[in-house]
Every structure is written in C-alpha cells, then in structure tokens.
C-alpha positions in Angstrom: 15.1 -30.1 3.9 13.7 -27.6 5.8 14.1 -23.5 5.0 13.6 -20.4 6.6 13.3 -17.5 4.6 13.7 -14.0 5.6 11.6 -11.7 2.9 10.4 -8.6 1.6 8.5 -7.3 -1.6 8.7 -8.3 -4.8 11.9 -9.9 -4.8 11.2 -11.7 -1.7 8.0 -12.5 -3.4 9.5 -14.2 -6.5 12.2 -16.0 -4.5 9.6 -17.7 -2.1 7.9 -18.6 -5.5 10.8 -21.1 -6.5 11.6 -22.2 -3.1 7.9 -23.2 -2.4 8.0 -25.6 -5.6 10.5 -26.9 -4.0 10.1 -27.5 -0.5 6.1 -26.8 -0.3 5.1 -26.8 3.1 9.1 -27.1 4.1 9.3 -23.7 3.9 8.7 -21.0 6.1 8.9 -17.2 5.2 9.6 -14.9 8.1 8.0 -11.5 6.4 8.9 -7.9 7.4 6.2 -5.8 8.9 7.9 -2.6 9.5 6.3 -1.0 6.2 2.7 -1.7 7.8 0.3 1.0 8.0 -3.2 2.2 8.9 -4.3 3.8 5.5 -7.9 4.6 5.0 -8.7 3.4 8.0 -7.3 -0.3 7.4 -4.3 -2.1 8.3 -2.0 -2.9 5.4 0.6 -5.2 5.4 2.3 -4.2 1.8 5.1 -7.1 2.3 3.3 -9.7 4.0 0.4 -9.3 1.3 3.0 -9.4 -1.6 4.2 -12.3 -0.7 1.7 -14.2 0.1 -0.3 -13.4 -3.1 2.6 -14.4 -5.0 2.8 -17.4 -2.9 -1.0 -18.0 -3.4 -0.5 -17.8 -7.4 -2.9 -14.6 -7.5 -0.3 -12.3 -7.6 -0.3 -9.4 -10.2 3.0 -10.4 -11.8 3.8 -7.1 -13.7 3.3 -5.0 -11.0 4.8 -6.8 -8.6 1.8 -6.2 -5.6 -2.0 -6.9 -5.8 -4.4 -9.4 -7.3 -4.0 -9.9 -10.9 -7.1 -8.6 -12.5 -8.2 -6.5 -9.6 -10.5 -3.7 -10.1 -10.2 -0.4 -8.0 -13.6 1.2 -7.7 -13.6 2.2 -4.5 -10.0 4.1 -4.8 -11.6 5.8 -8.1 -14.7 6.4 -5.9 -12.7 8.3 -3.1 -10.8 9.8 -5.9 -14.6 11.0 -7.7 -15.4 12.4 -4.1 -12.1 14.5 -4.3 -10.3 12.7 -1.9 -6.3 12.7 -1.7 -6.5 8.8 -2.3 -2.5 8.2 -3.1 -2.0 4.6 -2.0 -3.5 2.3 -4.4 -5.3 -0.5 -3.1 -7.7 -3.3 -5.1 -10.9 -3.9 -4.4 -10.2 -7.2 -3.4 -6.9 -6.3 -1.6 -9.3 -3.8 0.2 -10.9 -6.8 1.3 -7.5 -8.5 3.0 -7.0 -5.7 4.4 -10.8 -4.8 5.5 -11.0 -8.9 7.3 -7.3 -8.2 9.0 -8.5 -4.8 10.4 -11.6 -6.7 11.9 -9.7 -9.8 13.3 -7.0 -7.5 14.9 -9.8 -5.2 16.7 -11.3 -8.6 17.7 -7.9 -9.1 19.7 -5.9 -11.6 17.2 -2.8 -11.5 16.8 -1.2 -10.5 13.2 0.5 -13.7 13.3 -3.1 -15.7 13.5 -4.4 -13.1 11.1 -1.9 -14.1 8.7 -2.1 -18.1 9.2 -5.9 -17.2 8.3 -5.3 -15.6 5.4 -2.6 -17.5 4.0 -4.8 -21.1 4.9 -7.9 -19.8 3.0 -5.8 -18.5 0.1 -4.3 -22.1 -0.2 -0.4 -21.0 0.8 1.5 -24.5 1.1 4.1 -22.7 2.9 4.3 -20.9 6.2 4.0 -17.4 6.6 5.3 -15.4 9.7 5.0 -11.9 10.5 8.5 -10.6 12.0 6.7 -9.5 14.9 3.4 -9.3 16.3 4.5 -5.7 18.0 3.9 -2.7 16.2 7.4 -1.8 14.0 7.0 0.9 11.5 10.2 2.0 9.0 10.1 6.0 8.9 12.4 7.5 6.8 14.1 10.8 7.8 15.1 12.8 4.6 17.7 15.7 3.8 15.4 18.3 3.4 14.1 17.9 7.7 11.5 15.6 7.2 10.5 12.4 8.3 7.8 10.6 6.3 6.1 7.3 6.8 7.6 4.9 4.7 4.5 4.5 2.5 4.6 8.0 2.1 7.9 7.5 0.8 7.7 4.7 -1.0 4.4 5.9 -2.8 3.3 9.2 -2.4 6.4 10.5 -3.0 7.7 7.7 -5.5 10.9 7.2 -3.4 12.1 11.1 -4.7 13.8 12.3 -1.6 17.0 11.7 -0.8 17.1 9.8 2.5 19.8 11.2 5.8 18.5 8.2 8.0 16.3 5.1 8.0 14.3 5.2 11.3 12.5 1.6 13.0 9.9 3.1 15.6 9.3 0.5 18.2 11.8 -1.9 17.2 13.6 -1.4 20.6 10.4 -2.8 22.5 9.6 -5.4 20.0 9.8 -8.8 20.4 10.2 -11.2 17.4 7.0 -12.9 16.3 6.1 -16.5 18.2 7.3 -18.9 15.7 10.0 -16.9 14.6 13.3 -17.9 17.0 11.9 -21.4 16.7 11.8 -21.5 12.7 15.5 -20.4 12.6 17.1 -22.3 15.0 15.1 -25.4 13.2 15.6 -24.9 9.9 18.6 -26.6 7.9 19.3 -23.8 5.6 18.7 -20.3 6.0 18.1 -17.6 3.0 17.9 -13.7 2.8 16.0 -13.1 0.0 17.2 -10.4 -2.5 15.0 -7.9 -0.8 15.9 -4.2 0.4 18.8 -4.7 3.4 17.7 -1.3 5.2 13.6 -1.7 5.1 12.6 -5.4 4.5 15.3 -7.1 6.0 16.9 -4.5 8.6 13.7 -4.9 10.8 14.0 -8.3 10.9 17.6 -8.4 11.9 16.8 -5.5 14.3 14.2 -7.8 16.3 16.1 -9.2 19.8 17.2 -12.5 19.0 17.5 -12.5 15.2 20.7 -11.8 14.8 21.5 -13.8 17.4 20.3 -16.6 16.0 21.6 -16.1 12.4 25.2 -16.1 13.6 24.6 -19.7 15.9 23.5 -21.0 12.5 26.0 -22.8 10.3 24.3 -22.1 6.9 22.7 -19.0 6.5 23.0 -17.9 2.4 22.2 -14.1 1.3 21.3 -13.6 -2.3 22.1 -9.7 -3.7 19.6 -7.3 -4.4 22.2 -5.4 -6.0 23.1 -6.3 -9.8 25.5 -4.1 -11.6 25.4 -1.6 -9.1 21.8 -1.2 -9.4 18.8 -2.9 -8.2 16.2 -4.6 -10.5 13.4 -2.7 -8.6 12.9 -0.3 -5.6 15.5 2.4 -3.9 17.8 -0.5 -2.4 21.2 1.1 -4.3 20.0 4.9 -3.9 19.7 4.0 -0.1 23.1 2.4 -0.2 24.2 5.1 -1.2 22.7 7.9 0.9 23.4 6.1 3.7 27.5 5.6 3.7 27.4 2.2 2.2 28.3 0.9 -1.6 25.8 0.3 -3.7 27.1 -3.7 -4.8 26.7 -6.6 -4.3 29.7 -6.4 -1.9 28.6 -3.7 -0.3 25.3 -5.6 0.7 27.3 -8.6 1.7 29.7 -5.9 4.5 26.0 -5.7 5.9 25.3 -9.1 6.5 29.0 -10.2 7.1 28.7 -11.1 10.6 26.7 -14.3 10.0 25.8 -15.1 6.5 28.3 -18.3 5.7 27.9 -17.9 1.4 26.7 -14.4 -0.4 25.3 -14.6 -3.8 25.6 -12.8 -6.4 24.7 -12.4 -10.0 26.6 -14.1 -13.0 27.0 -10.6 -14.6 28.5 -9.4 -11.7 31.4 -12.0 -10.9 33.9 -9.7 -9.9 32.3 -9.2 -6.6 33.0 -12.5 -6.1 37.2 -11.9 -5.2 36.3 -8.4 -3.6 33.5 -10.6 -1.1 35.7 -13.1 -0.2 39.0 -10.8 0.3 37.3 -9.9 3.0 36.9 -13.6 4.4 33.4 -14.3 3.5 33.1 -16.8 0.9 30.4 -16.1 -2.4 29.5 -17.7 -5.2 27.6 -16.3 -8.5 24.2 -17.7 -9.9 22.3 -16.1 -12.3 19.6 -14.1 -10.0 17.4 -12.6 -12.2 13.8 -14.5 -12.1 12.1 -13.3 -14.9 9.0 -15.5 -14.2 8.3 -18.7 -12.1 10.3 -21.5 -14.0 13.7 -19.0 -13.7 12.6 -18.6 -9.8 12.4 -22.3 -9.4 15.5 -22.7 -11.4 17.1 -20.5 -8.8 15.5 -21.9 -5.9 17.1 -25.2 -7.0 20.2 -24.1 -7.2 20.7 -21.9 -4.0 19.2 -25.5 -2.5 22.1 -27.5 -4.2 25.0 -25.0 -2.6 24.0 -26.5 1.0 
C-alpha cells in the first residue's frame, strides 16, 4: 500500500512516525514550507526539519523540534554578545540549516536539498517539500500588524490575536516536482493532525492540490482538534479568530470538499453525528500518540479503515 501524507509539526511529526513502521519506504510525506525563513542568515525549514528528525529517530521528543541532546552554544554565544537571538536553534540544527543555505546558493533545489538531507540522516520514507517556490505564512493581527510567522509563532509565543492568515507567494507557486505525482499515485491519502490554516492551508493552496485531493477516492483527515482544544500549537485559537469552530467538526467543514472519512478522537464521539449530518462520513479512533508504539498503533488503524 502506498500513502501520501500531507504534514506539518509536531503532530505531523508523530503521525509520519507510525505510518513509516508501517509502510517504510511506501510512504511519502508532502511537508509544508510556508513557515520557512531566513533567520540568522540561514534558511530554516521548521516543518520540514521536524519531521524529518522525527522520522530519522533523532528527534527531541519532549519538545517536539530539534535533535535530542543538542547543545546551543552558538545561540548562548550571540545571546553573550547581546544579540536579540529569539529563535532557538541547536548546534547541530544550525548545521541542517548552515549545509541547506549552501546547497540552495549553489542553485539546488529545496526539494534535492531535502532528499540530501533526509538520505544521509537514514529517512526510509520520502520527504517532499510542498513547493520549491518561495511560500511564506504571515499573520496579520488585530492590533495592525503583520508578523512573520516565526515571529508569531516564537517571538511572540503565539500572544496576538490573529484578523487574517496571509500566504505570500502562494498565487505564483507551483507545487513541488513529485508532489501531483505522489497524490494521484498513492492508494490512500492522509491529513495529518496538523494546523488546517498554516501547515496544511499552504499545501491545499498550491494549484493543483486541491484538485487532486477531490479526483481521489480515499483521502482520510485526522483532527487536530480534541475537546475543543488542540494538544499543541494555536490550531483552536486560530479557529476561532478566524470565523470557524474550534472542533473537530469545524476542521472537518474545512476539508469537506474532498476528504472521503474525518477522524476524530474517542473522547470526542459526538462529532461524529454532527460530521456526518452534514454528509461526510467520520469515524472515532483514539488520536492521542503519546510516544511511538501509540503512533504506530494509530498508523495501523487509520491503514485498516481503507
């Protein structure tokens, strides 16, 4: 069975973790790049890097991004030289990001970057940038602002309240050169349990995607969204701010127009009636991946609804 995933952070991360036991080199991740950004004069790919350290089995679990066991001297370096140095970044993430800098300058592609990175690292699965065109998230807040979304997402610990989620360059982009190709070929489709405005809007927002999901007859969703909440990042205060419900039903009204089953979590199966009044049919699992066996476990099961 082959399986495209489409994935961002940390839930992304564990999801891919479980399906890669399963499937190994059957799967392919299609990984948002619209949180990129030039920081201390490197290119970082937060989501891309999350999940393919947790892929890799060097993840830092209890964080959720970085190496386990990574030091940070440099960051405390720029810090002892007084430097505003916000974004936290490893030593030997510093390094991922200090080779993909070099490689893209050399004229490679992120996409050739990644399959470089991913290969050395020992990645049984496929990793694909969304797009090899520059997409960046900006998020425009109530108080007049618009703010990188690492700015956001770090700097500012995800405080303000957000008006409108803005994808520069998405209009122009194109999606990456495997990507199209790994949908239409794949026998199931998932949406990982991963923020539906910034890890897996920009996907959908690439010509074609969308497209694509809908011609495919078994695309499943998994909520990021338990108990009105989510387990980790701004996904249900986003909801919110931005018209929609923050449930699992008001994640599945985003993806209604091509997902064939929605997910949701055992603790939250009364969503289940209130998805599939509106037509769409869902089913409950217990989501939560505490560690790698219960992602697995999972990964199993979504594999078994098919």
């Amino acid at each position: 069975m082959k399986v495209t995933a489409l994935a961002g952070g940390v839930g992304g991360g564990k999801l891919l973790v479980g399906l890669q036991r399963r499937l190994g080199s059957d799967l392919t991740a299609v990984v948002n790049t619209g949180d990129d950004a030039v920081i201390y004069g490197v290119h970082v790919s937060p989501d891309l890097d999350i999940c393919t350290y947790w892929l890799a089995g060097i993840a830092d679990t209890r964080k959720g991004w970085g190496i386990e066991g990574d030091t940070f001297s440099v960051i405390d370096g720029m810090r002892a030289l007084g430097l505003d140095a916000w974004f936290n970044l490893g030593d030997r993430d510093f390094a991922t990001c200090l080779h993909r800098t070099a490689r893209l300058a050399s004229g490679a592609t992120l996409s050739e970057v990644t399959d470089e990175l991913t290969g050395r690292l020992g990645v049984r699965a496929s990793i694909l940038p969304m797009s090899d065109d520059e997409v960046r998230s900006k998020i425009v807040t109530t108080d007049g602002r618009t703010l990188d979304f690492q700015e956001y997402f770090v700097k500012e610990r995800t405080a303000p309240e957000v008006a409108e989620v803005v994808i520069s360059g998405l209009p122009g982009a194109v999606p990456g050169p495997e990507v199209l190709d790994s949908i239409a070929g794949a026998d199931v489709i998932v949406l990982c349990p991963s923020n539906p405005f910034v890890s897996i809007g920009p996907i959908l927002g690439l010509g074609g995607v969308r497209d694509a999901l809908r011609a495919h007859p078994n695309v499943i969703a998994i909520s990021p969204i338990i108990k009105g909440a989510a387990l980790k990042g701004p996904a249900d205060r986003m909801l919110r701010s931005l018209g929609a419900e923050a449930s699992a039903s008001g994640v599945a009204r985003l993806y209604e127009d091509f997902v064939a089953l929605f997910v949701v979590d055992a603790s939250d199966g009364d969503q289940v009636a209130r998805i599939e009044s509106t037509g769409l049919r869902a089913t409950s699992l217990d989501t939560i991946m505490g560690d790698h066996a219960a992602s697995e476990r999972l990964a199993a099961e979504l594999l078994e609804l098919t």
